[in-house]
MARKOL-644220 format. One line per field, with one value per residue: residue in three letters; z, y, x of N, C-alpha, C in turn. Coordinates in steps of 0.05 Angstrom, whole numbers, always signed. Each point is the difference from the previous one (the first is absolute). Example, Ala and Ser with C-alpha at 12.3 -4.5 7.8 and 13.67 -1.06 7.14 Angstrom:
residues 2
residu ALA;SER
nZ +156;-14
nY -114;+21
nX +264;-7
caZ +0;+1
caY +24;+24
caX -18;+16
cZ +0;+14
cY +24;+22
cX +18;-15
END
This chain:
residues 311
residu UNK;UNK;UNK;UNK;UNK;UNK;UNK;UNK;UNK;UNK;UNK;UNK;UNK;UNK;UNK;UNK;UNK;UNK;UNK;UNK;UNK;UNK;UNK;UNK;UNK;UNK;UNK;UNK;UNK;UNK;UNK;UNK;UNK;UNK;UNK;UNK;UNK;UNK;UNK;UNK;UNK;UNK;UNK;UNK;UNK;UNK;UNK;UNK;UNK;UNK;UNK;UNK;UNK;UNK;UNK;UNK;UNK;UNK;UNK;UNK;UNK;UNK;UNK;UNK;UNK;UNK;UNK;UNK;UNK;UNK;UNK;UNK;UNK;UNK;UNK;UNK;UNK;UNK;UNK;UNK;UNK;UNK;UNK;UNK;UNK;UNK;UNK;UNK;UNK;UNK;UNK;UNK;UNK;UNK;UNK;UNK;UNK;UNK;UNK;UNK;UNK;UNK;UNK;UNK;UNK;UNK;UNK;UNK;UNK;UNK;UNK;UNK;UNK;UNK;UNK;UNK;UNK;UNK;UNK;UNK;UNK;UNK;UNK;UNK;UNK;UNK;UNK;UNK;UNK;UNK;UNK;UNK;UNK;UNK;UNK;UNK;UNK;UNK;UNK;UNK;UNK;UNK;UNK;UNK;UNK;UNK;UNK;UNK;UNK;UNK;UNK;UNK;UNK;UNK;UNK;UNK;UNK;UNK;UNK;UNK;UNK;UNK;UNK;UNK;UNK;UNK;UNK;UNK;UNK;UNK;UNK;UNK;UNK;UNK;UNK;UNK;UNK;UNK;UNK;UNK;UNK;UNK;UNK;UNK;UNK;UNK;UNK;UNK;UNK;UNK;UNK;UNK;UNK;UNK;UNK;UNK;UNK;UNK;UNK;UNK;UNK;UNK;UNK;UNK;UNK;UNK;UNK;UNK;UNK;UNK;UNK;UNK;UNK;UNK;UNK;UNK;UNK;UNK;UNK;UNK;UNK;UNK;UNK;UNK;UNK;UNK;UNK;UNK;UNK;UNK;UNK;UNK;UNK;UNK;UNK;UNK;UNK;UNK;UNK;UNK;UNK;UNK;UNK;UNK;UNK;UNK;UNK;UNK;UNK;UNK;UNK;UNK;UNK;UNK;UNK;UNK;UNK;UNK;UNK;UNK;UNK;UNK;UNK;UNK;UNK;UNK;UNK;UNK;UNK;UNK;UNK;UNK;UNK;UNK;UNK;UNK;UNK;UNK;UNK;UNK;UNK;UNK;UNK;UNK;UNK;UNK;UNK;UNK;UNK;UNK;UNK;UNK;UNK;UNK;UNK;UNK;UNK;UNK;UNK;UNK;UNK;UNK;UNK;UNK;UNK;UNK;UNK;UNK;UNK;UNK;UNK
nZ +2432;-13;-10;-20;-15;-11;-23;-10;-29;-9;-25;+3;+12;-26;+0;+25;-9;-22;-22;+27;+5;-28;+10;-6;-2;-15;-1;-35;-2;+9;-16;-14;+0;-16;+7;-18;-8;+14;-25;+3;+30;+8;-11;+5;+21;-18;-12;+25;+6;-15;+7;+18;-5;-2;+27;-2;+18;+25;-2;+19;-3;-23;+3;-28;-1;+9;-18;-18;+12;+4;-31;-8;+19;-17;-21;+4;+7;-21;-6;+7;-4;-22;+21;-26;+6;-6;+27;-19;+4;+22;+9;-28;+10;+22;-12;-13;+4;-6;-24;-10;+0;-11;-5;+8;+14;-22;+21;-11;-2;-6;-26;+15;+6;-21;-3;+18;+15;-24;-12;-18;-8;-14;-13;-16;-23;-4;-3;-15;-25;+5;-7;-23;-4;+9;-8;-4;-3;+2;-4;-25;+11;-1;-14;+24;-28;+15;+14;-1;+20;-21;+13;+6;-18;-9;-30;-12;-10;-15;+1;-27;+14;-16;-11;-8;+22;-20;-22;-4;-7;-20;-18;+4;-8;-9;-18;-11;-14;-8;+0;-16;-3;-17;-18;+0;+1;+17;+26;-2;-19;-13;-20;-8;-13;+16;+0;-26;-19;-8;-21;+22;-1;-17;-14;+15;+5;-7;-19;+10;+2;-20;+5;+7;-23;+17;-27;+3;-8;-2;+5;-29;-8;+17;+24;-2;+13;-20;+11;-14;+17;+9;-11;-2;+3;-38;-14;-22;+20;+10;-27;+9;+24;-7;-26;+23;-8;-9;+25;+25;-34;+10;+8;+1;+28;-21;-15;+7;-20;-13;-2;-8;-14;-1;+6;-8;-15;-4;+10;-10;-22;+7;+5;-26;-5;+21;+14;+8;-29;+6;+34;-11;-9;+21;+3;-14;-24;-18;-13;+16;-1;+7;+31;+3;+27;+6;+8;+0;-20;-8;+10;-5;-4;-10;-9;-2;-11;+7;+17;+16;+19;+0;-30
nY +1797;+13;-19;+0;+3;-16;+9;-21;+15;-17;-9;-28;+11;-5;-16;-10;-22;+15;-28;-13;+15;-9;-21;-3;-31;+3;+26;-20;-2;+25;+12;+0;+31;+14;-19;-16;-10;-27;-17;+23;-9;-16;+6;+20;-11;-20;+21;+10;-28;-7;+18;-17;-27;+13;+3;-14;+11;-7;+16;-15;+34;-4;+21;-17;+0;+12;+0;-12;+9;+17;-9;-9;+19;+22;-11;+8;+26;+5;-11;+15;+14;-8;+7;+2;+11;-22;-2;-29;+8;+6;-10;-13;+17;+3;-13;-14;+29;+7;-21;+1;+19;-11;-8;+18;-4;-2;-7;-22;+32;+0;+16;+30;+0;+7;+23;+27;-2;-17;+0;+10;-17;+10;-15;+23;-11;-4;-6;+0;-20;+7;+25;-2;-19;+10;+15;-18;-17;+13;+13;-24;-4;+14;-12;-11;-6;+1;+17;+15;+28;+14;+12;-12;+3;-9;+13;-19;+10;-18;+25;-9;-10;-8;-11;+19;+9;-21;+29;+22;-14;-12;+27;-4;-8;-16;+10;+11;-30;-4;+27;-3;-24;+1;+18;-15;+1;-20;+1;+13;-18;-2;-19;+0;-21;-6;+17;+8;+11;-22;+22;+16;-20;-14;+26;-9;-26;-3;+23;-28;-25;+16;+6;-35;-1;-17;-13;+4;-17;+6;-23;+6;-16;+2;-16;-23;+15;-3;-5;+7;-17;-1;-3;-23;+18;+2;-9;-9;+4;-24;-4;+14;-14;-25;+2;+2;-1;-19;-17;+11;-3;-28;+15;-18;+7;+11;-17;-7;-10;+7;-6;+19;-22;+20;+17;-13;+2;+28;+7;-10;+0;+27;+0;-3;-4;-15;+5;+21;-1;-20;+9;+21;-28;-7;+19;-4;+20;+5;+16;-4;+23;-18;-10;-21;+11;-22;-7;-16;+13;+2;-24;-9;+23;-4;-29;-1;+22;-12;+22;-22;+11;-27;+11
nX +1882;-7;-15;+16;-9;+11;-17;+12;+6;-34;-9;+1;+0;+21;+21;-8;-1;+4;-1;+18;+30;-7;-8;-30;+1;+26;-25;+4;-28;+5;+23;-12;-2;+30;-2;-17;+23;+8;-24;-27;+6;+4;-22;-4;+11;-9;-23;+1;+0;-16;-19;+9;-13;-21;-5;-20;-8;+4;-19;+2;+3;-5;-33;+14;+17;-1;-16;+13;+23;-4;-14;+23;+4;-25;+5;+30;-13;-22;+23;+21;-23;+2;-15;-19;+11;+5;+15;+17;-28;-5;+11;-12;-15;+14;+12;+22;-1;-22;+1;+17;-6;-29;+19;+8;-11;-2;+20;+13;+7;-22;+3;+8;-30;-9;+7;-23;+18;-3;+34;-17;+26;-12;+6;-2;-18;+14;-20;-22;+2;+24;+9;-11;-1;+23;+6;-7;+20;+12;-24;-9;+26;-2;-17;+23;+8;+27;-20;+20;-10;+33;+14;+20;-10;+18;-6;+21;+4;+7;+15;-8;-19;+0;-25;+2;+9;+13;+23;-29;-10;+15;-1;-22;-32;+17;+14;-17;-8;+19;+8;-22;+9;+28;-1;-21;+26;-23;+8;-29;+2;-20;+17;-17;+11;-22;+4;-14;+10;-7;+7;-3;-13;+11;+7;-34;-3;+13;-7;-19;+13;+3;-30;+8;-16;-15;+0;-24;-12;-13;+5;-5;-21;+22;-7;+28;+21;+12;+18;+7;+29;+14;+15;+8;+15;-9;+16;-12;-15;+6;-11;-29;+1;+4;-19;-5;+24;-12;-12;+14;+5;-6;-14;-20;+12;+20;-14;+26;-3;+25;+26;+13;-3;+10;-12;-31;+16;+12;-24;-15;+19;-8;-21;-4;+23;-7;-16;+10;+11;-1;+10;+2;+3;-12;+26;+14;-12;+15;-11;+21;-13;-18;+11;-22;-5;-2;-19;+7;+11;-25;-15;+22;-1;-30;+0;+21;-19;-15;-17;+4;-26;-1;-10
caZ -26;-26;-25;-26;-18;-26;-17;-33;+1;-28;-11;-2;+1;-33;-18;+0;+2;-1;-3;+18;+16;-10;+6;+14;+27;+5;+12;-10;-26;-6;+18;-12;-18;-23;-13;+9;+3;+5;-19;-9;+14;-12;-30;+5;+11;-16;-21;+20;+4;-35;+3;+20;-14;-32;+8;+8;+23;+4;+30;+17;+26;-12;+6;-14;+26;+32;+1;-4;+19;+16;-1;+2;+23;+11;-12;+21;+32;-3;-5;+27;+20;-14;+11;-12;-11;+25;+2;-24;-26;+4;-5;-35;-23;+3;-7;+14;+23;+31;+8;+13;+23;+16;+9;+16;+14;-11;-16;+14;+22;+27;+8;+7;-31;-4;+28;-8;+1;-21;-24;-31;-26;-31;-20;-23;-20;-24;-21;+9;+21;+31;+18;+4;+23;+18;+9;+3;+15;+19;+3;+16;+26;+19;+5;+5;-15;+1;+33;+11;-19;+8;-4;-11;-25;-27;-23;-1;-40;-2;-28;-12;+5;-28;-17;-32;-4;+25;+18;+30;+20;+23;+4;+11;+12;+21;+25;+6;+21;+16;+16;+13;+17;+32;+13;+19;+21;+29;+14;-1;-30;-15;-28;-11;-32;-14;-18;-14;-15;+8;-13;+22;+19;+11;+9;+17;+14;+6;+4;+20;+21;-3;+17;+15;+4;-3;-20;-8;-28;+2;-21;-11;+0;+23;+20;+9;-1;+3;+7;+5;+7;-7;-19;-8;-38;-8;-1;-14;+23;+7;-16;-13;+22;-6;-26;+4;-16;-30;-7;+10;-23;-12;+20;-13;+5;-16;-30;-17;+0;-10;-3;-24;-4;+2;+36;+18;-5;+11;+31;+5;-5;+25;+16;-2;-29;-20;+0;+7;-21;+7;+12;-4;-34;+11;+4;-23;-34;-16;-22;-10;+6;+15;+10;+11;+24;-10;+17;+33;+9;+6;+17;+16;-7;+18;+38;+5;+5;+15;+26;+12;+27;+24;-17
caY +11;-10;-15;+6;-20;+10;-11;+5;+4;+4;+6;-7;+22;+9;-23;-29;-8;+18;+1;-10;+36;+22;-15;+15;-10;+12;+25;+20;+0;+24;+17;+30;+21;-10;-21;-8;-31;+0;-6;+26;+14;-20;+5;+27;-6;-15;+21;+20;-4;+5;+23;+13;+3;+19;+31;+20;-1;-23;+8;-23;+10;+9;-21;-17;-20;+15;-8;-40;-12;+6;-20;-31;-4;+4;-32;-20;-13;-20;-31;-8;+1;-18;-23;-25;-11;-10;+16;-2;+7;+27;+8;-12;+25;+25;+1;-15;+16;+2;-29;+0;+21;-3;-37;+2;-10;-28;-10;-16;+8;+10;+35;+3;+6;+26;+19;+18;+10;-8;+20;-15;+13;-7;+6;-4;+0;+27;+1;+20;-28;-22;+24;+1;-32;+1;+17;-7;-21;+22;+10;-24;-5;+18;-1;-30;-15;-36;-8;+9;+29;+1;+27;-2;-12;+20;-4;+14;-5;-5;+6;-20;-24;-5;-30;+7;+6;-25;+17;+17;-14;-8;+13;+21;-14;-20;+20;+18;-14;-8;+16;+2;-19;+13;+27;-11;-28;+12;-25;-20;+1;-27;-4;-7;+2;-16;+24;+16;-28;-27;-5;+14;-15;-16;+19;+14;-31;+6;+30;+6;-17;+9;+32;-13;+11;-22;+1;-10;-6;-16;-18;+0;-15;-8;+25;+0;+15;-9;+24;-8;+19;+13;-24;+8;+15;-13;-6;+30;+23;+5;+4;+28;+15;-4;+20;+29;+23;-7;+7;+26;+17;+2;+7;-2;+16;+17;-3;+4;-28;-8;+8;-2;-26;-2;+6;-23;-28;+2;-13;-19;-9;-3;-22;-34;-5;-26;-4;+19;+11;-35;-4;+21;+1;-6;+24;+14;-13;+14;+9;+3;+19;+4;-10;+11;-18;-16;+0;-29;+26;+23;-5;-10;+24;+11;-11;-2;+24;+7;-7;-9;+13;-2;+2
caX +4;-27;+10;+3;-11;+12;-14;-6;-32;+5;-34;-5;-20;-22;-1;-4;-35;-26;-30;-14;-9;-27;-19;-16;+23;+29;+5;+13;-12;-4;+19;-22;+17;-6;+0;-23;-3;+28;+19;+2;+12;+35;+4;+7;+29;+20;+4;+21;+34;+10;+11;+23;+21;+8;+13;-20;+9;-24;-19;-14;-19;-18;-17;-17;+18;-7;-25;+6;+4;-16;-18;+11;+8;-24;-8;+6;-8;-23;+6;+8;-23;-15;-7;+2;+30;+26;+28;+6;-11;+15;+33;+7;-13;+19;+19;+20;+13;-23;-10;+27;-5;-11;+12;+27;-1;-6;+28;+16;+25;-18;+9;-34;-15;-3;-12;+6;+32;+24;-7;+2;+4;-7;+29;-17;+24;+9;-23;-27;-11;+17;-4;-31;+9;+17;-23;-30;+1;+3;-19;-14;+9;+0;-25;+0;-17;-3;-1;+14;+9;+17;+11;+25;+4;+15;+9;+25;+7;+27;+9;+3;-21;-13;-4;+11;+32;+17;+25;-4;-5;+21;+15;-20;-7;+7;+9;-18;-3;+24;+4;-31;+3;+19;-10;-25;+5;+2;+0;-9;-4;-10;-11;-27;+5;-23;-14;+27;+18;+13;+31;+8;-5;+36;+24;-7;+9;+26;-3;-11;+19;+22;+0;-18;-34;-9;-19;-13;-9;-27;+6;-17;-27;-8;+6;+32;+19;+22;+16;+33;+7;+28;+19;+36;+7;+9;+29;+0;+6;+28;+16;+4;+10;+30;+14;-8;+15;-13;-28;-16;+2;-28;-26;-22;-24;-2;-1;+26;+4;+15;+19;+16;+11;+29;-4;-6;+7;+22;-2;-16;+20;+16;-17;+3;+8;+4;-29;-18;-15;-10;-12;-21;-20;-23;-12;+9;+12;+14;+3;+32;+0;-17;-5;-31;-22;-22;-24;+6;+24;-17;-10;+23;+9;-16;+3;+29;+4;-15;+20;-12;-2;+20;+28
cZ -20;-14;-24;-18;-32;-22;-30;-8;-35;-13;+13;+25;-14;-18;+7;+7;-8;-4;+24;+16;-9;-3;+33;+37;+15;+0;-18;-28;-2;+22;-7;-4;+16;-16;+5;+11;+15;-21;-25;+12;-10;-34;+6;+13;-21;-16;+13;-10;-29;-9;+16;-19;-29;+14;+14;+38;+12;+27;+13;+19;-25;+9;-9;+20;+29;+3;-5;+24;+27;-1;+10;+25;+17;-7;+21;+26;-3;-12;+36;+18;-7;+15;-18;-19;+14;-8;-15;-31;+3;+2;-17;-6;+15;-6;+23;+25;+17;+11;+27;+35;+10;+12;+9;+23;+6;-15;+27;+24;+20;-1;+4;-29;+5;+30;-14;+6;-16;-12;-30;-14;-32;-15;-25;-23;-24;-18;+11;+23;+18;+17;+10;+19;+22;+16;+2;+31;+28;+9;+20;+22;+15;+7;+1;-14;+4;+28;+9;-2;+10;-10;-12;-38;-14;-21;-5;-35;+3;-35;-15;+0;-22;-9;-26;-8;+26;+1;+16;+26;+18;+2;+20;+25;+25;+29;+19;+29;+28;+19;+13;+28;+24;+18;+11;+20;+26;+21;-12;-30;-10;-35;-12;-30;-26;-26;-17;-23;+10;-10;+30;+19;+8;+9;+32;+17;+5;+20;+37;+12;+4;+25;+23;+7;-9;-27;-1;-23;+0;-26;-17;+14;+35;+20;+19;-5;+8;+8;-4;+22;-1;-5;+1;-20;-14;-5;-24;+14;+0;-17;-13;+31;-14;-14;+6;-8;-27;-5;+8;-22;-9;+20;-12;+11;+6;-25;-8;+3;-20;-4;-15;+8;+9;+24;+16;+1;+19;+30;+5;-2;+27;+24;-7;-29;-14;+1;+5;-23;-8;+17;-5;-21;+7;+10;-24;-23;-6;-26;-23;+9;+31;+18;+12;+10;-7;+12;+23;+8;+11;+24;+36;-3;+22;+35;+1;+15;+24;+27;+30;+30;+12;-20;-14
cY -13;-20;+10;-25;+13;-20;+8;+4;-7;+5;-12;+2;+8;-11;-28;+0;+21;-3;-14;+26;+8;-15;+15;-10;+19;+19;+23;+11;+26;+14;+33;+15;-5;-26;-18;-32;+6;-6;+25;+15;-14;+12;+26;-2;-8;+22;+15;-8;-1;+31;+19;-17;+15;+19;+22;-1;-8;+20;-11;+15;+14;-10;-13;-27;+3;-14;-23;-6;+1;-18;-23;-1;-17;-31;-19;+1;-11;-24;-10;+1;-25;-36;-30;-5;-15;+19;+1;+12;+35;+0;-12;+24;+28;+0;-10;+18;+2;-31;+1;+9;-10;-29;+8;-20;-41;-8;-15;+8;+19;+28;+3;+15;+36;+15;+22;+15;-8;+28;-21;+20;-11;+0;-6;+2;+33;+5;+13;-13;-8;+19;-1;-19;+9;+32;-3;-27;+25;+9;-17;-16;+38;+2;-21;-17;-34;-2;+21;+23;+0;+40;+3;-15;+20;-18;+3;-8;-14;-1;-15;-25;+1;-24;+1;-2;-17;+21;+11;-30;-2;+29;+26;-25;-24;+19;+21;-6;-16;+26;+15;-15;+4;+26;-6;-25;+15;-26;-22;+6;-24;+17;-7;+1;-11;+20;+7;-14;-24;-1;+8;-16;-12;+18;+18;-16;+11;+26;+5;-12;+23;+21;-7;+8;-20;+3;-17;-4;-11;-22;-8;+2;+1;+22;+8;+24;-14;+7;-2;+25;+0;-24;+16;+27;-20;+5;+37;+24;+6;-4;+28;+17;-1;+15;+33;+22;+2;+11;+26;+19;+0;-5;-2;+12;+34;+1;-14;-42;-5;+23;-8;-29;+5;+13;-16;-28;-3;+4;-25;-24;+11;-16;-31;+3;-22;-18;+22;+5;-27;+4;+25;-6;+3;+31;+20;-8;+15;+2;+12;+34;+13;-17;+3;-28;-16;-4;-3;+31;+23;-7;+1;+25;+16;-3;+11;+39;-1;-11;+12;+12;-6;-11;-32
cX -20;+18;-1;-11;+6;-14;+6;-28;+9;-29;-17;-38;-31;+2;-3;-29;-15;-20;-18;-18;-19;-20;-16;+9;+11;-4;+15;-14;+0;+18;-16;+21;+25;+12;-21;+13;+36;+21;+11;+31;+29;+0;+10;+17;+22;+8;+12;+25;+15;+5;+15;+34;+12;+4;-17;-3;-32;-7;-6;-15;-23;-21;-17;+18;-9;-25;-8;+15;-34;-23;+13;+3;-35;-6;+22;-10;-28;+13;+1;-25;-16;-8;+3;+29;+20;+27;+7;+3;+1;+30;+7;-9;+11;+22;+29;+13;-32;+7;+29;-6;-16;+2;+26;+0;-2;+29;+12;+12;-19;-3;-43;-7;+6;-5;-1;+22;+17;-5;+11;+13;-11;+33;-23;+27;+0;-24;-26;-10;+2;-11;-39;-8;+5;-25;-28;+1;+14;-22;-15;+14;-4;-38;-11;-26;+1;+9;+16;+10;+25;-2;+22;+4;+14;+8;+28;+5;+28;+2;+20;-3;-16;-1;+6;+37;+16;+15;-10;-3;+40;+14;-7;-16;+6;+29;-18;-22;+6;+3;-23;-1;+9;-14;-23;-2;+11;-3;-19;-16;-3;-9;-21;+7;-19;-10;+30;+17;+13;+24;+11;+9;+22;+11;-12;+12;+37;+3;-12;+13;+29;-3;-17;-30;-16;-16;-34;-16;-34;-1;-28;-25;-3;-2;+14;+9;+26;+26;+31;+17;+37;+15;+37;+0;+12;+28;-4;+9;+33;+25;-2;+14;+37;+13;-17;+11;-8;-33;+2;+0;-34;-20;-20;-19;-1;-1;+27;-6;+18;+26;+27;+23;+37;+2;-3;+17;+30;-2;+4;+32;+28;-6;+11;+7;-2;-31;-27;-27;-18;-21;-26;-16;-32;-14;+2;+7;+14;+0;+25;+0;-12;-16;-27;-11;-14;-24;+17;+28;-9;-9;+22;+14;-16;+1;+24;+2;-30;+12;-18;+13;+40;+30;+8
END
């Protein structure tokens, strides 16, 4: 059976090191029509995503896009062909998901490097950007730009993944994710979380021990992949397993992260009257009207409903 390889994806693509990329070196002094520079290109990305947030809707198959991806792809495989460059300095200038991929293979627990029989999933975030990223770094693994053609690459959006909004993030986003997850986990599955918001990052660490899928990380500056892999649940879990007649009112990962304070409370008090509403402070606040999740409630909510091959 193929391996699954699951990758956050974030800008950073178009926004790090640019002014190194556009040095005559680095292969990136002229992306030509239509954007002449990469730093031209993150500017028109940034302006995408400002006007998707006023509402306006973002074409990513228009081909003023179609065609920037297509150069960037043309500028990463002359980085990667690029005899006088050490490894390094090519995977500091593709960005944290090629660098990732193309060092799979370089981690403590021995997994083999890339093949062309993995399939990749992209998890891009909610924006032009993420999406633009995320489809362009697609392209360039299927035209094996860092050694290796794969056939199997897909883009997947996880709606409400946004750097702008912490509610879409826990009320949309961090569930969204989470069941992306589940639904792409197969015997054999490895995390790649090096790419993508670092706010993501703690709640991916749990989220993956929870659905046992080994996480890796390419740790900064270096060329480790680090790897974490399955741990105890924490105790949270099983206090939202305990008062399950309480949480199951709020599903975060159908949007519903809070519920009416005299509902919830009166479970939760048949359960344990005399400590129950104590022991939930860590998952929940109350507003006197209106009980609502707190990060660490949202998160332990999430695990607590995902569910796993053998139950």
């Amino acid at each position: 059976m193929a391996r699954t390889i699951l990758v956050t994806v974030g800008i950073s693509l178009v926004t790090d090191k640019v002014n190194e990329k556009e040095s005559v070196a680095a292969g990136f002094g002229d992306l030509g029509s239509p954007f002449a520079t990469l730093g031209a290109l993150g500017e028109a990305l940034a302006e995408a995503d400002r006007q998707e947030q006023a509402g306006r809707r973002f074409n990513g198959e228009h081909p003023r896009w179609v065609n920037g991806r297509s150069a960037l792809v043309r500028q990463l495989g002359a980085l990667w062909k690029n005899q006088n460059l050490p490894s390094a300095a090519k995977r500091a200038w593709s960005g944290a998901e090629l660098a990732s991929l193309s060092l799979l293979g370089e981690n403590e627990r021995g997994r083999k490097p890339l093949v062309s029989d993995d399939r990749v999933i992209l998890l891009a975030s909610d924006t032009p950007s993420g999406k633009f990223c995320a489809e362009t770094i697609a392209e360039a693994v299927r035209e094996g730009v860092i050694g290796v053609t794969l056939k199997d690459v897909r883009v997947m959006n996880v709606v409400g993944l946004r750097a702008d909004d912490a509610d879409s993030f826990l009320n949309a986003g961090l569930p969204n994710t989470a069941l992306q997850l589940a639904a792409q986990r197969s015997d054999d599955t490895l995390l790649i979380a090096s790419g993508g918001y670092k706010g993501l990052l703690p709640y991916l660490t749990p989220i993956a021990m929870r659905l046992e899928i080994p996480l890796l990380y390419l740790y900064e500056e270096s060329d480790r992949m680090l790897e974490i892999g399955s741990l105890e649940f924490p105790a949270d879990l099983k206090l939202v397993y305990e008062f399950r007649k309480a949480f199951n009112r709020i599903d975060p990962t159908q949007g519903r992260t809070e519920e009416c304070a005299k509902v919830f409370w009166a479970d939760v008090d048949a359960k344990d009257p005399h400590n129950g509403r104590a022991r939930l402070r860590d998952l929940v606040t109350d507003s006197g009207e209106v009980v609502k999740l707190t990060a660490t409630g949202v998160l332990a909510c999430t695990l607590q409903l995902l569910t796993l091959p053998n139950g």
